[in-house]
Each structure stands twice: as structure tokens, then as C-alpha cells.
PDB file of N, H, CA, C and O in Angstrom:
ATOM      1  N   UNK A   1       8.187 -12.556  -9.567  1.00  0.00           N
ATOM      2  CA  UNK A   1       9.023 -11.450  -9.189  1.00  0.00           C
ATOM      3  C   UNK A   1       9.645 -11.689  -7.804  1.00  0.00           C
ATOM      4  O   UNK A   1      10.830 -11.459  -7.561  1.00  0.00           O
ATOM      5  N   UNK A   2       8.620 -12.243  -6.772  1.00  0.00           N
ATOM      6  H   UNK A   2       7.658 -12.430  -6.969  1.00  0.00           H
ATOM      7  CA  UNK A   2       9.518 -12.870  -5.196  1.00  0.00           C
ATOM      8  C   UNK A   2      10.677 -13.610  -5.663  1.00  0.00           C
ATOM      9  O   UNK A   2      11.863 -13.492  -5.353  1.00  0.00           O
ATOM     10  N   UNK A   3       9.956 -14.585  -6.663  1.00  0.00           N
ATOM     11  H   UNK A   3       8.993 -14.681  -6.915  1.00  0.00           H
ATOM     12  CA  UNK A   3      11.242 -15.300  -6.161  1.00  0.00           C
ATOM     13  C   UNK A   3      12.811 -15.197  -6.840  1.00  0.00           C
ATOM     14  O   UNK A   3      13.882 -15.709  -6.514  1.00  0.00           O
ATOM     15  N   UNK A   4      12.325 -14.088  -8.174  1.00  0.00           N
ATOM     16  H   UNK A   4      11.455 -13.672  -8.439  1.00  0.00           H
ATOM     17  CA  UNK A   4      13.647 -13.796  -8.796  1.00  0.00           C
ATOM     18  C   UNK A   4      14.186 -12.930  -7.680  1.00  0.00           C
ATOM     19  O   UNK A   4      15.373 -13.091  -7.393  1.00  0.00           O
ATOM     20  N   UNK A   5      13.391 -11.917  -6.921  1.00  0.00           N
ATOM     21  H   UNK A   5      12.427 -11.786  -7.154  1.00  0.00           H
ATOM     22  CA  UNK A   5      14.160 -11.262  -6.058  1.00  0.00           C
ATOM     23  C   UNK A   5      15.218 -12.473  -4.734  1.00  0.00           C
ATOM     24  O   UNK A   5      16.415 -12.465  -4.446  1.00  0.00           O
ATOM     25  N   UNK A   6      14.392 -13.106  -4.384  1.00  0.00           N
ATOM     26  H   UNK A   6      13.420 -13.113  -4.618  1.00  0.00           H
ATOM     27  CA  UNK A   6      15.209 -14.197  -3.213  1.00  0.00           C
ATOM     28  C   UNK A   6      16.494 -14.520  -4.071  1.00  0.00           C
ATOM     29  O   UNK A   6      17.646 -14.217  -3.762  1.00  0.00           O
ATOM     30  N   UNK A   7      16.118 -15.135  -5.111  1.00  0.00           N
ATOM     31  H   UNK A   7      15.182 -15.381  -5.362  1.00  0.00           H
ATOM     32  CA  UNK A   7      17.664 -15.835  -6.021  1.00  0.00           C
ATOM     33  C   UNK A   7      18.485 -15.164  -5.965  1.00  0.00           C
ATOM     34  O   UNK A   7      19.524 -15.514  -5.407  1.00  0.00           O
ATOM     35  N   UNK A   8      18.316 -13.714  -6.624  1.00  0.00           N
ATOM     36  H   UNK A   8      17.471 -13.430  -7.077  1.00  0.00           H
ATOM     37  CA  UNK A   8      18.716 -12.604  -6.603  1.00  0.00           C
ATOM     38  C   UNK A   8      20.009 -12.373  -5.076  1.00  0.00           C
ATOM     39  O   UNK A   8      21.214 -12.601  -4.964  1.00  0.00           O
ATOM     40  N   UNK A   9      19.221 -11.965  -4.382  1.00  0.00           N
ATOM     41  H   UNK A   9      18.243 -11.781  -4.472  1.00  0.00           H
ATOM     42  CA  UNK A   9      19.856 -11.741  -2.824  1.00  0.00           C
ATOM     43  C   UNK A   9      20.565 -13.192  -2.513  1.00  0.00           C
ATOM     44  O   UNK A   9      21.749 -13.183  -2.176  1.00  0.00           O
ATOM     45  N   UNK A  10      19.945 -14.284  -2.609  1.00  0.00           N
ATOM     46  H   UNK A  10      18.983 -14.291  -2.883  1.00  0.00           H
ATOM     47  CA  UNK A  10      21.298 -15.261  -2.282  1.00  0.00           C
ATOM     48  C   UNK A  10      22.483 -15.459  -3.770  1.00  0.00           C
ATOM     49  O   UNK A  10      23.666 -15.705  -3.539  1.00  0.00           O
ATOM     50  N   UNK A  11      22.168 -15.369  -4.678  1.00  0.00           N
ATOM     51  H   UNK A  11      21.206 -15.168  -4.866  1.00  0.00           H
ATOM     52  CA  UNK A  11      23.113 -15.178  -5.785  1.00  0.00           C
ATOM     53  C   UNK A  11      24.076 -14.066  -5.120  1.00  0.00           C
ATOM     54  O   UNK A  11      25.150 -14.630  -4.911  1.00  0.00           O
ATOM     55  N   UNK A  12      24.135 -12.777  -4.720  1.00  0.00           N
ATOM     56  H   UNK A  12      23.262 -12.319  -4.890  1.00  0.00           H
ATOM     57  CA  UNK A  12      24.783 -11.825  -4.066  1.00  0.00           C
ATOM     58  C   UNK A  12      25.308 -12.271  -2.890  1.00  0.00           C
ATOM     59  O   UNK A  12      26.451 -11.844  -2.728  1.00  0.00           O
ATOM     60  N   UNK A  13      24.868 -13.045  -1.910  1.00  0.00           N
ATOM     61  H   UNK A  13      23.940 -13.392  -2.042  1.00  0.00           H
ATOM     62  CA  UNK A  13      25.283 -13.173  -0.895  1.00  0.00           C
ATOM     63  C   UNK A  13      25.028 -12.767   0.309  1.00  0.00           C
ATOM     64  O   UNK A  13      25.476 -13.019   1.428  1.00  0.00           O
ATOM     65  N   UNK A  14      23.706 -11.652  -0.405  1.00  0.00           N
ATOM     66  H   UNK A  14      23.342 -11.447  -1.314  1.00  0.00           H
ATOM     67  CA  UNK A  14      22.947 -11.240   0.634  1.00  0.00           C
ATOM     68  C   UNK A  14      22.602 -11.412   1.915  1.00  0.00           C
ATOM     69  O   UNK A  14      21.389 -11.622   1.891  1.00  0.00           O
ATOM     70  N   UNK A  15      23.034 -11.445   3.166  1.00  0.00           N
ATOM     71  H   UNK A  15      24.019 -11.274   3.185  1.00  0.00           H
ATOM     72  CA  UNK A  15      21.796 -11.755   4.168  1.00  0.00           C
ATOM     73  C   UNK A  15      20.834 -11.686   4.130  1.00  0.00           C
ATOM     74  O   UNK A  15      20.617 -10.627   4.719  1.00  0.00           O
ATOM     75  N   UNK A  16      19.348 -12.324   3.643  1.00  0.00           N
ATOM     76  H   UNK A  16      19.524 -13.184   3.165  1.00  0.00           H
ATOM     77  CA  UNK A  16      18.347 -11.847   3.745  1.00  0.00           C
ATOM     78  C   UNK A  16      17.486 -13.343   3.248  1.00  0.00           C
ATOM     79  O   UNK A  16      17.941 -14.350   2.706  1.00  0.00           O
ATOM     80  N   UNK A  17      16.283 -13.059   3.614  1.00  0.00           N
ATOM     81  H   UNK A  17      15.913 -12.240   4.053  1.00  0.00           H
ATOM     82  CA  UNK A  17      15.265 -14.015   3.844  1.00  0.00           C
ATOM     83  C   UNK A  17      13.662 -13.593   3.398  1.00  0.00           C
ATOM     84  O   UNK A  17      13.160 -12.639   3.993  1.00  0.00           O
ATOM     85  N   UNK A  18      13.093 -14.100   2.654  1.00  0.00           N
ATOM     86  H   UNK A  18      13.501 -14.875   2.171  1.00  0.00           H
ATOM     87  CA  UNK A  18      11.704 -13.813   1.752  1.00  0.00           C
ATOM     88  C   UNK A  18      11.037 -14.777   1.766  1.00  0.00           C
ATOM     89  O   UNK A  18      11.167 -15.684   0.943  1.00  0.00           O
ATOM     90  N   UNK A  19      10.241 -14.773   2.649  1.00  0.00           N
ATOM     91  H   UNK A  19      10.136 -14.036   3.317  1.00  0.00           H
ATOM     92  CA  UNK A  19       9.200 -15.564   2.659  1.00  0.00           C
ATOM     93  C   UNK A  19       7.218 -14.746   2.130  1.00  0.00           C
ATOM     94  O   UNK A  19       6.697 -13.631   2.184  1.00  0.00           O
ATOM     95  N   UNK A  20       6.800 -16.114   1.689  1.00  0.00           N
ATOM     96  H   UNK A  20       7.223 -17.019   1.645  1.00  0.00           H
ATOM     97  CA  UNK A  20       5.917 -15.775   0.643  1.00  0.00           C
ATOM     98  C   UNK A  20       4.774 -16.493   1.815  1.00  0.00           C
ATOM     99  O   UNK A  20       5.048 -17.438   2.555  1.00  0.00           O
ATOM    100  N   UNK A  21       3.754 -15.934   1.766  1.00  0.00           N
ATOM    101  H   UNK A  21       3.530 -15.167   1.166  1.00  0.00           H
ATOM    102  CA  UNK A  21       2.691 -16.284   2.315  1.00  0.00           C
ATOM    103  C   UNK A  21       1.814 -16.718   1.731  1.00  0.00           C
ATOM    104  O   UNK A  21       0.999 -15.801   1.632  1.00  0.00           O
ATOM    105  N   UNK A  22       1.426 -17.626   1.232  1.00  0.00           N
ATOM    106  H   UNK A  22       2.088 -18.371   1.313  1.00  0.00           H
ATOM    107  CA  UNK A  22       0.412 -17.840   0.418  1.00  0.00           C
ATOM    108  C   UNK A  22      -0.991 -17.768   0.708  1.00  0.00           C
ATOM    109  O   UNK A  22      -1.385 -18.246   1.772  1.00  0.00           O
ATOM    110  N   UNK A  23      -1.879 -17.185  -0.169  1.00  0.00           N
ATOM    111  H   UNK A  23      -1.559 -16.797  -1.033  1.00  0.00           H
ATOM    112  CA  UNK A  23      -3.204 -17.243  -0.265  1.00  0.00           C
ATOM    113  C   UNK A  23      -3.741 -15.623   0.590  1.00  0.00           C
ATOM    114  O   UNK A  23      -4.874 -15.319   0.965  1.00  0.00           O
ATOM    115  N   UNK A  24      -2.217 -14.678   0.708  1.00  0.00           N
ATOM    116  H   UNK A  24      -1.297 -14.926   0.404  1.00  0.00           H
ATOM    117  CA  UNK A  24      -2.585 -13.779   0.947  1.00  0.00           C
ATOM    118  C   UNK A  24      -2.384 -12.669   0.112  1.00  0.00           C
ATOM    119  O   UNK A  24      -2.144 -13.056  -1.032  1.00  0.00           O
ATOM    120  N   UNK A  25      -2.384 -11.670   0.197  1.00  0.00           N
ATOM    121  H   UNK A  25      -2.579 -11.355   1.126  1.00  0.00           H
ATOM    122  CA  UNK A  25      -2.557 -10.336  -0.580  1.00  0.00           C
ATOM    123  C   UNK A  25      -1.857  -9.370   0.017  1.00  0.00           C
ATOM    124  O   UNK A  25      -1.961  -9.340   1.243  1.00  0.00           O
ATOM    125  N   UNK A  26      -1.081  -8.461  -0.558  1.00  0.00           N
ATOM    126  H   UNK A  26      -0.997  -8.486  -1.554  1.00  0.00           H
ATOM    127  CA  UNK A  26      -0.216  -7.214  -0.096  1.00  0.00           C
ATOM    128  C   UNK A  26      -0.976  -6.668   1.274  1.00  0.00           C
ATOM    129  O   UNK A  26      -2.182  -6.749   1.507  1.00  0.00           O
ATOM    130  N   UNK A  27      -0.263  -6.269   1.859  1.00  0.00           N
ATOM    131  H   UNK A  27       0.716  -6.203   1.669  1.00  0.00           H
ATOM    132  CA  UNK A  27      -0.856  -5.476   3.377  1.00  0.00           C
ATOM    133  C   UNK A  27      -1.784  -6.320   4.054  1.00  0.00           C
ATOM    134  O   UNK A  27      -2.819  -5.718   4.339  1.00  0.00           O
ATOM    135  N   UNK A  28      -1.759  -7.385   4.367  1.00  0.00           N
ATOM    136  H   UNK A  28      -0.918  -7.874   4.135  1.00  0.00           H
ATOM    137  CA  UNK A  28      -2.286  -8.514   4.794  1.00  0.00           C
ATOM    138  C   UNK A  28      -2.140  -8.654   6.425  1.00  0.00           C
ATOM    139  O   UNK A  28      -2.930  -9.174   7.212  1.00  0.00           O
ATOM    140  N   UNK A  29      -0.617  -7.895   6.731  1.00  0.00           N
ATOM    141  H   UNK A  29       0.025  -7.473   6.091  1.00  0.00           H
ATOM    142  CA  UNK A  29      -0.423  -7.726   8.238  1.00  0.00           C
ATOM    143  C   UNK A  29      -1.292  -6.697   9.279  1.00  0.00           C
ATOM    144  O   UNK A  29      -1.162  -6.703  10.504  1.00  0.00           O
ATOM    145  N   UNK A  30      -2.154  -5.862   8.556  1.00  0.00           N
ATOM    146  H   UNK A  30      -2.260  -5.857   7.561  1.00  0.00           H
ATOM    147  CA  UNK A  30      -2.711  -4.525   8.902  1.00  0.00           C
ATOM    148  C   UNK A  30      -4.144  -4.605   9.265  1.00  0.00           C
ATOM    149  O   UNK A  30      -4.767  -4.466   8.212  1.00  0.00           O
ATOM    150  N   UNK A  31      -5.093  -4.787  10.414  1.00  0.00           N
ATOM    151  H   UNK A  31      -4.587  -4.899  11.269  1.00  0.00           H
ATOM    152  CA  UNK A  31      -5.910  -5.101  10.567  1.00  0.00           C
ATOM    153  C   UNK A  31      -6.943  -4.283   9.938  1.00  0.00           C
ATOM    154  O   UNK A  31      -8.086  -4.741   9.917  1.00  0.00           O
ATOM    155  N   UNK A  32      -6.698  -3.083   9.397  1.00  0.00           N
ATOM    156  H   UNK A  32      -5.770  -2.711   9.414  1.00  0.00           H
ATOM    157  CA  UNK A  32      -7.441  -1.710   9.228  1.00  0.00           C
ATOM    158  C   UNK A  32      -7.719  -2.166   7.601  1.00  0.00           C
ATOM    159  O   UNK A  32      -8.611  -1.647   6.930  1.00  0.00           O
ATOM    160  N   UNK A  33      -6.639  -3.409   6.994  1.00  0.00           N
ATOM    161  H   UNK A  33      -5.914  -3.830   7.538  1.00  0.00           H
ATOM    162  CA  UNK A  33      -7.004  -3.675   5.360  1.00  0.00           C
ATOM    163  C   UNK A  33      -7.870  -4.565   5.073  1.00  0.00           C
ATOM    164  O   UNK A  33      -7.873  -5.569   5.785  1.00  0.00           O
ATOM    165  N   UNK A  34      -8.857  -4.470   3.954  1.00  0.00           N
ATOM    166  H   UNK A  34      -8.855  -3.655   3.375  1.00  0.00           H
ATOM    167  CA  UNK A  34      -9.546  -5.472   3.448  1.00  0.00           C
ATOM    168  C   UNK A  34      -8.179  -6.870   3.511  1.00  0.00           C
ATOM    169  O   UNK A  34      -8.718  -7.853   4.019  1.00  0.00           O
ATOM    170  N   UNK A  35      -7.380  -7.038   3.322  1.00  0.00           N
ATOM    171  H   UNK A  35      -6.942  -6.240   2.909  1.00  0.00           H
ATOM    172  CA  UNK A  35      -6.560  -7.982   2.801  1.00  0.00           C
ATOM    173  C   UNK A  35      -5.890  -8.863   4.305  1.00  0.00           C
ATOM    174  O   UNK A  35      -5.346  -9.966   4.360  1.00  0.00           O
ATOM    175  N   UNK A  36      -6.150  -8.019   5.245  1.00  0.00           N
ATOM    176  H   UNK A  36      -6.592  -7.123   5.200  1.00  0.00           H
ATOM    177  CA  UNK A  36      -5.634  -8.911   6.694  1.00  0.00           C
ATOM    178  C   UNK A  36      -6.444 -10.340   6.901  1.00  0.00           C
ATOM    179  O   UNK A  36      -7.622 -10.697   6.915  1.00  0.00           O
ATOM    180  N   UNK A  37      -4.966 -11.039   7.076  1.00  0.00           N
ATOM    181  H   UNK A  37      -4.009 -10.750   7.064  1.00  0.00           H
ATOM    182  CA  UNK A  37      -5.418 -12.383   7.152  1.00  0.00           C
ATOM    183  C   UNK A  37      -4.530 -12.156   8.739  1.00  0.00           C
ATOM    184  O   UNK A  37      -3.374 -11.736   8.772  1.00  0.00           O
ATOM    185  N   UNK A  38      -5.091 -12.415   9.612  1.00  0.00           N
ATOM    186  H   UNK A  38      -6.031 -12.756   9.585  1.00  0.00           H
ATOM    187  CA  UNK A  38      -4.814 -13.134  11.199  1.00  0.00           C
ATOM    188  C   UNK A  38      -3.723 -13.901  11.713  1.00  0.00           C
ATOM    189  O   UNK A  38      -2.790 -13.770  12.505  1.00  0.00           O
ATOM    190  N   UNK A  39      -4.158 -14.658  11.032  1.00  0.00           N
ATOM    191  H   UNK A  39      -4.916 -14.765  10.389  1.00  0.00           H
ATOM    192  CA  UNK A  39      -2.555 -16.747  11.128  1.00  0.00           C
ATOM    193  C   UNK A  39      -1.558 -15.280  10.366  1.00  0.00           C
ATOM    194  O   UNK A  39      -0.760 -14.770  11.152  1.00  0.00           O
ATOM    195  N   UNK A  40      -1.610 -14.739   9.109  1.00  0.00           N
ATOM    196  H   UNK A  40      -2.258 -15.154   8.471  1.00  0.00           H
ATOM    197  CA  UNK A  40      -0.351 -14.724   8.637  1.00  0.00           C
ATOM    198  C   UNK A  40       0.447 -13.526   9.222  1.00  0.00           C
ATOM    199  O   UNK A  40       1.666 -13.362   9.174  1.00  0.00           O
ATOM    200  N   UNK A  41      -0.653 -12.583   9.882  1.00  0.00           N
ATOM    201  H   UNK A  41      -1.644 -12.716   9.922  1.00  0.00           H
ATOM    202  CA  UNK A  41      -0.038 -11.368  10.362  1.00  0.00           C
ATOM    203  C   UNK A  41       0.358 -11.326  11.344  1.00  0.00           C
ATOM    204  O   UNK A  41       1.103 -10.382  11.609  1.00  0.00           O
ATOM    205  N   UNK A  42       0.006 -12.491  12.539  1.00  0.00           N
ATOM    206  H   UNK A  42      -0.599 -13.258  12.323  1.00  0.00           H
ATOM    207  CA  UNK A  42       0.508 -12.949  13.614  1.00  0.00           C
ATOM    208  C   UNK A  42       2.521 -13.561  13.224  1.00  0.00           C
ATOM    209  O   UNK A  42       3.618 -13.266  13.699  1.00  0.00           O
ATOM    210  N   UNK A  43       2.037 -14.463  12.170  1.00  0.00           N
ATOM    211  H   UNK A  43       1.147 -14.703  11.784  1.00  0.00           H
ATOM    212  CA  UNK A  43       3.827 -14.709  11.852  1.00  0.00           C
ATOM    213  C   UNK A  43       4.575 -13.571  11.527  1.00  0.00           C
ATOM    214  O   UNK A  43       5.492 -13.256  12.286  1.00  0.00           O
ATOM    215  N   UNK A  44       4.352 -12.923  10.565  1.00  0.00           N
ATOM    216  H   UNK A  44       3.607 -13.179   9.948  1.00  0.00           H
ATOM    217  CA  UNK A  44       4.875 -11.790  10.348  1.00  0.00           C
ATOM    218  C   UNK A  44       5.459 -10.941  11.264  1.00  0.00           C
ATOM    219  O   UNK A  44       6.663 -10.700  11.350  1.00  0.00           O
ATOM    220  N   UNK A  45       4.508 -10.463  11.993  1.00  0.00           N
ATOM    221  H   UNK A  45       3.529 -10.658  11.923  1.00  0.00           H
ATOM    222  CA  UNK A  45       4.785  -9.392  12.873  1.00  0.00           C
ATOM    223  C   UNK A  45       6.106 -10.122  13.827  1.00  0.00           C
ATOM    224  O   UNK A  45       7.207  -9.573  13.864  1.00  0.00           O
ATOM    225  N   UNK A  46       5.820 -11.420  14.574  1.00  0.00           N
ATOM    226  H   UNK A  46       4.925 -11.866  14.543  1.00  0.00           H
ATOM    227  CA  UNK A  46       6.778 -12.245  15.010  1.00  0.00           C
ATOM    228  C   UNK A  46       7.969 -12.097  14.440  1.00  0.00           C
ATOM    229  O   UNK A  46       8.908 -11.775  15.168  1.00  0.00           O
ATOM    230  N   UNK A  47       8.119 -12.234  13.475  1.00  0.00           N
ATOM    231  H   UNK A  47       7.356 -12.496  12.883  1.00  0.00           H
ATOM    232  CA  UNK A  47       9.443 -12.829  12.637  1.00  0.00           C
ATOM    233  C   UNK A  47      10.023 -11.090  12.407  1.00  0.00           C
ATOM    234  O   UNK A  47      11.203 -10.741  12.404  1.00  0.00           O
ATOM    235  N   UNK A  48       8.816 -10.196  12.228  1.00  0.00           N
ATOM    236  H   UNK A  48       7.858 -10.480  12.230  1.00  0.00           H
ATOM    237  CA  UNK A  48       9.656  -9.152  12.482  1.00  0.00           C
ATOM    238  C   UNK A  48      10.430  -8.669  13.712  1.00  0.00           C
ATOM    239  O   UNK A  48      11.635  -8.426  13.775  1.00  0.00           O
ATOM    240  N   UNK A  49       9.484  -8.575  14.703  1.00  0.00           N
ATOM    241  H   UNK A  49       8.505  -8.773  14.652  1.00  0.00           H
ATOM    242  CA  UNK A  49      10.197  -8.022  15.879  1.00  0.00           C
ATOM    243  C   UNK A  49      11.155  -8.798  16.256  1.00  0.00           C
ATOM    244  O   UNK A  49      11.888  -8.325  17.124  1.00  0.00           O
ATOM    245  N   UNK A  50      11.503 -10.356  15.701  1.00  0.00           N
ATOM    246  H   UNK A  50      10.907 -10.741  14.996  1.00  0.00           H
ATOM    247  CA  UNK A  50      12.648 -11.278  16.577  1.00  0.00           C
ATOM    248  C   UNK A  50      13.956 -10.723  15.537  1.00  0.00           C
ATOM    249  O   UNK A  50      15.146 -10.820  15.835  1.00  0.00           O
ATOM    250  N   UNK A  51      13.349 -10.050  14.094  1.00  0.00           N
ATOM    251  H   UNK A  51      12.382  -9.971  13.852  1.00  0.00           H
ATOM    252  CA  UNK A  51      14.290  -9.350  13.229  1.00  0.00           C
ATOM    253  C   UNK A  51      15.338  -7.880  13.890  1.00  0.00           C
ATOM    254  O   UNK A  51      16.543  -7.636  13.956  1.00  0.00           O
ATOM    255  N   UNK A  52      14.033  -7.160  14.290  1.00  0.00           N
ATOM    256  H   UNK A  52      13.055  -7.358  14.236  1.00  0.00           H
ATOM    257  CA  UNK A  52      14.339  -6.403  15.196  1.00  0.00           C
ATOM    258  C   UNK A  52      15.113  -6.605  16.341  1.00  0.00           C
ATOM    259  O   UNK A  52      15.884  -5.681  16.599  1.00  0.00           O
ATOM    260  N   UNK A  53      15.120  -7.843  17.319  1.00  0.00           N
ATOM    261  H   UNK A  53      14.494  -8.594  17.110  1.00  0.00           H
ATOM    262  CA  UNK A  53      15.993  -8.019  18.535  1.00  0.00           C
ATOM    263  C   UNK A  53      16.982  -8.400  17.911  1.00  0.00           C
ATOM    264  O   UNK A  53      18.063  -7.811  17.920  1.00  0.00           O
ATOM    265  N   UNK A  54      16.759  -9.323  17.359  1.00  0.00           N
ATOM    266  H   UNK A  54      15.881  -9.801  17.351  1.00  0.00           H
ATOM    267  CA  UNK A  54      18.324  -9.295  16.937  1.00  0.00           C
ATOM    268  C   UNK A  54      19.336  -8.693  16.259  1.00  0.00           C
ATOM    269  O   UNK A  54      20.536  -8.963  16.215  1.00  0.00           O
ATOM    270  N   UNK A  55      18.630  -7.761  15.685  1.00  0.00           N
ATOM    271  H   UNK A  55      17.655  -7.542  15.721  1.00  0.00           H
ATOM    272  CA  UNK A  55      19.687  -6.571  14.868  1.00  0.00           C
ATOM    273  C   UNK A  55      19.837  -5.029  15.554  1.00  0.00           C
ATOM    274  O   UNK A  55      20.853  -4.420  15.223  1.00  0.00           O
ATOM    275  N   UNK A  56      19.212  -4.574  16.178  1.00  0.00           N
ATOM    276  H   UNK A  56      18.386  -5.069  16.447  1.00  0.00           H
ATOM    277  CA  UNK A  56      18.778  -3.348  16.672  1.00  0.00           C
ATOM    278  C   UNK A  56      19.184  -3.287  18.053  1.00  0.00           C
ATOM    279  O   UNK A  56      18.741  -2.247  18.541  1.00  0.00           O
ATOM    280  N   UNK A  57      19.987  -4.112  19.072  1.00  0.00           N
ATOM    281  H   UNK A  57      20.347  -4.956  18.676  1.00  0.00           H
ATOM    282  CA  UNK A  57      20.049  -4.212  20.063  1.00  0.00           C
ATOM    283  C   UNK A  57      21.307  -3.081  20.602  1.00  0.00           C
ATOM    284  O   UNK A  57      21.591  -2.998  21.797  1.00  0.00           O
TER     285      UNK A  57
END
């Protein structure tokens, strides 16, 4: 389903970017979830807020 969605959005022309984390589990960024993995929520959160500077400014 990720990755028909990615095809999807670049088939359209979308701006947008989906990256898959592997070996993790939904809500994985959230320290409060069984499912937080550390390494991946550290990228995440990164890649969000540099999402954030650069669009939100």
C-alpha cells in the first residue's frame, strides 16, 4: 500500500516524499508507544522539522 501510494504521488507529480522505515511499526516516533524505535524516531522527527523550515517560514 506505501508504495502504490509513492507511485501514485510521483505518477501525479506530486511533491512529496515516503519513506519506509523498516523493521518498524506504526507510531514508532512516540516514546509513550510500545512500537518506538529511537535510530528511527530520531530521523523522522529530523526530516520533519527540516520539512517544517522549509515550508512554514
Amino acid at each position: 500500500m506505501v508504495t502504490a501510494l509513492d507511485q501514485s504521488l510521483k505518477a501525479d507529480g506530486i511533491k512529496a516524499e515516503v519513506e519506509i522505515y523498516p523493521g518498524v511499526h506504526h507510531g514508532f516516533a512516540f516514546p509513550q508507544r510500545p512500537a518506538y524505535h529511537k535510530l528511527s524516531a530520531e530521523r523522522h522527527w529530523e526530516r520533519v522539522l527540516a520539512l517544517f523550515q522549509r515550508n512554514l517560514r
